[in-house]
N, C-alpha and C positions, 0 to 999 in steps of 0.2 A: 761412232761408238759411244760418245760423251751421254748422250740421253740414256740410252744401256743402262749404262753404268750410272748414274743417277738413279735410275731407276732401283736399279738390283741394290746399293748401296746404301746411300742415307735413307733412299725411301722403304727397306725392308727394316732397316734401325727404326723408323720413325713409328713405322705399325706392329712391330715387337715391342717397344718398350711403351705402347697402349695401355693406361695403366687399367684396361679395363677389358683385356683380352686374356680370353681361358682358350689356351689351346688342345690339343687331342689328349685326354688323360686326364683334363681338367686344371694341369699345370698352368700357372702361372711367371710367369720372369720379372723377378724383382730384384736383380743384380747386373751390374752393366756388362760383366764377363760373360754371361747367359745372356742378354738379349746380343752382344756380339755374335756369342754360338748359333744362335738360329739366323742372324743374320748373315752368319756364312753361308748360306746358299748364294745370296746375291753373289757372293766368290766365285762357287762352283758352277752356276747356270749362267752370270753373266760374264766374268772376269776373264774365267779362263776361254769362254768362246771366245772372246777380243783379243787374247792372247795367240790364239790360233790363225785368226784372222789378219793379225798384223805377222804372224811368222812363217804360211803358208808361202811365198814365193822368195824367201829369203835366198834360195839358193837356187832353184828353178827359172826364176826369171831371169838372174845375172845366166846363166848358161844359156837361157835358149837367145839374149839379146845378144851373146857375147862380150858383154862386162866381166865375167868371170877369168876370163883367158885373160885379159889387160890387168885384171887384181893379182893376179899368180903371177904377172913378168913384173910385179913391183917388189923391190928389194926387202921383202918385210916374211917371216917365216910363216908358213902354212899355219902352222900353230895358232901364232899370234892372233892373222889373220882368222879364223875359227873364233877363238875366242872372242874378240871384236864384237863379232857380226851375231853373237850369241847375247855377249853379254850388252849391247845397243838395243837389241832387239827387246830383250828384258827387259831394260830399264827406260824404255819406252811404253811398255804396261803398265810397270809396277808403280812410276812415278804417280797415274793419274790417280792409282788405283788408291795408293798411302794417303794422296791428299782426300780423297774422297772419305778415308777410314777415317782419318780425322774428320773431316764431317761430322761424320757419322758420332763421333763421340760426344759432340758438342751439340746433335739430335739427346741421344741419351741422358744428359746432363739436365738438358732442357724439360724432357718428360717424365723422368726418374727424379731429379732433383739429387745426383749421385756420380761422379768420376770415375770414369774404372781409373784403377790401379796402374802404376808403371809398369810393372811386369804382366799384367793381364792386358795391355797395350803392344808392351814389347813381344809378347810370345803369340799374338794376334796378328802383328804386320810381319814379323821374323814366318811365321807357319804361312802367311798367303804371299810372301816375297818366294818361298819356296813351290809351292805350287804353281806359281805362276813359273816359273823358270823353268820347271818341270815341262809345260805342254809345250812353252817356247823350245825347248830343246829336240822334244820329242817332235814338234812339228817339224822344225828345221832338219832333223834325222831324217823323216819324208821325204821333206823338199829335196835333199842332196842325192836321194833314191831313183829322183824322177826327174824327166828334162822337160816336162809340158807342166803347165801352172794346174790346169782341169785336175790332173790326177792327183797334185801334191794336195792338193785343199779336199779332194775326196778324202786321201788319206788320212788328214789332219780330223776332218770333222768326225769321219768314222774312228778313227781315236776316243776323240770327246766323247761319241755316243758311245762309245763300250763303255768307259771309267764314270760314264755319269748317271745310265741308264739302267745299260746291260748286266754291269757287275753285280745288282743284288737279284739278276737271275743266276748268275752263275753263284751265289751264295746260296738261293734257294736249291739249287740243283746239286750240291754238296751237300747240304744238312739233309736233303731227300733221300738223298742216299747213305749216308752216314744214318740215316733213322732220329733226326732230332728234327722234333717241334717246331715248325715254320712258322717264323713271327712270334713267338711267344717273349714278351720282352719280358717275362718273369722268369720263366729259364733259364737257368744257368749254363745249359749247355748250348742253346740258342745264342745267349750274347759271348759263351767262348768264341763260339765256332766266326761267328760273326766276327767277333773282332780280330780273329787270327786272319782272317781271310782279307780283312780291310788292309792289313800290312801289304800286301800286293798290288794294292789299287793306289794310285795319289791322293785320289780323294778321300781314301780311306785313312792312307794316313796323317790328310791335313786335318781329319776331324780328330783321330788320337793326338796330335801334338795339342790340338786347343780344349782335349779333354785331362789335357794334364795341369790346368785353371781351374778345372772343375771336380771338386772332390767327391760330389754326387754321382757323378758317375765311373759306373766303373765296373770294366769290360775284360777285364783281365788281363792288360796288358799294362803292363810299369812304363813309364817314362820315358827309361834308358833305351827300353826297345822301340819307342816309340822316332825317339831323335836318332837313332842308330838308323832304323829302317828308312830316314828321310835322308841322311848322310848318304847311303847305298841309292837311293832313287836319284841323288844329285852326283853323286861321282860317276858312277857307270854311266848312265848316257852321255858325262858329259866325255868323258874318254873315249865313246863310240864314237862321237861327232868329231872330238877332234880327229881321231883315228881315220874315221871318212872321208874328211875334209882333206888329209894328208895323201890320200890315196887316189882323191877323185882327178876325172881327167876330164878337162872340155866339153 
């Protein structure tokens, strides 16, 4: 996954902060917190796939080898256990992922001639430490669903394509029917609708956490609702899971 991610990370910094790239609208990124923003893709299309990838058999493979029945007869609480194997599995993404983001800063530094900000840092890795935990979780909810690896990693990828493909059809097909302006990024009613709907997506709302850097834009959603809705995407799963986890049987 190291090229991946190489790839998706420093090398999308490297060709954003080009000081000699006009992208769709004519815009230009002359700020290190903005060419981070667009280098969140590398996030969303590489990151979180690896994320997936490392947490599809989390629970499926221990069950169908029979590791999982020997982990439940060790003296350690179901719970705990869940957690563990949650929060391992995390920070076996995230670690590579933080060092690369530094990379990545020290691309910027280099082509911009400009440091981002500690808090335009801090609310960069805090926003994609979340995300990533997010698919980790949700895939692992999968895996404990299903006792074959084939199906848990369908499940997991069909995830990913909903929240990273799919959902700005399901946004189109809302404002189609609500009767508002498709694409129009001058509408106001277009970037409500839109940004209300991103609160439901991860990906939607890792891009409002890193639009609250960003004073330019602005989609109608405050802050608070933004870190509220990331709190709600991190707590509930992870109570499903442990919930799961307490309930599952061999």
């Amino acid at each position: 996954m190291l090229p991946i991610l190489v790839l998706f990370l420093p090398g999308m910094a490297w060709g954003f902060s080009d000081p000699n790239i006009i992208l769709p609208g004519g815009h230009q990124p002359d700020e290190p917190m903005e060419v981070l923003f667009y280098a969140s893709l590398g996030v969303v299309f590489g990151a979180t796939m690896c994320a997936v990838l490392l947490a599809f058999d989390g629970v499926s493979k221990d069950r169908a080898s029979g590791v999982f029945e020997l982990r439940l007869a060790q003296p350690m609480p179901r719970t705990h256990q869940a957690l563990a194997l949650l929060l391992g599995t995390w920070q076996a993404i995230f670690v590579p992922v933080a060092l690369l983001i530094l990379a990545s800063i020290c691309v910027i530094r280099y082509r911009l001639g400009e440091w981002a900000s500690i808090a335009d840092l801090s609310v960069h890795l805090a926003a994609t430490a979340l995300i990533l935990y997010w698919y980790v979780v949700f895939t692992l909810l999968a895996s404990s669903r299903t006792k074959d690896q084939g199906t848990a990693i369908a499940f997991g990828v069909g995830m990913w394509f909903l929240f990273t493909f799919l959902w700005a059809l399901v946004t189109t097909m809302v404002a189609y029917a609500s009767g508002v302006s498709i694409g129009e990024q001058n509408d106001a009613q277009w970037l409500a609708l839109e940004g209300a709907l991103d609160l439901l997506s991860p990906n939607g709302v890792y891009h409002h956490l890193l639009e609250t850097r960003l004073i330019e834009i602005d989609r109608g959603i405050a802050g608070w609702q933004s870190w509220a809705m990331a709190i709600v995407w991190t707590v509930l799963p992870t109570w499903w899971f442990v919930r799961r986890m307490n309930q599952l049987q061999p």
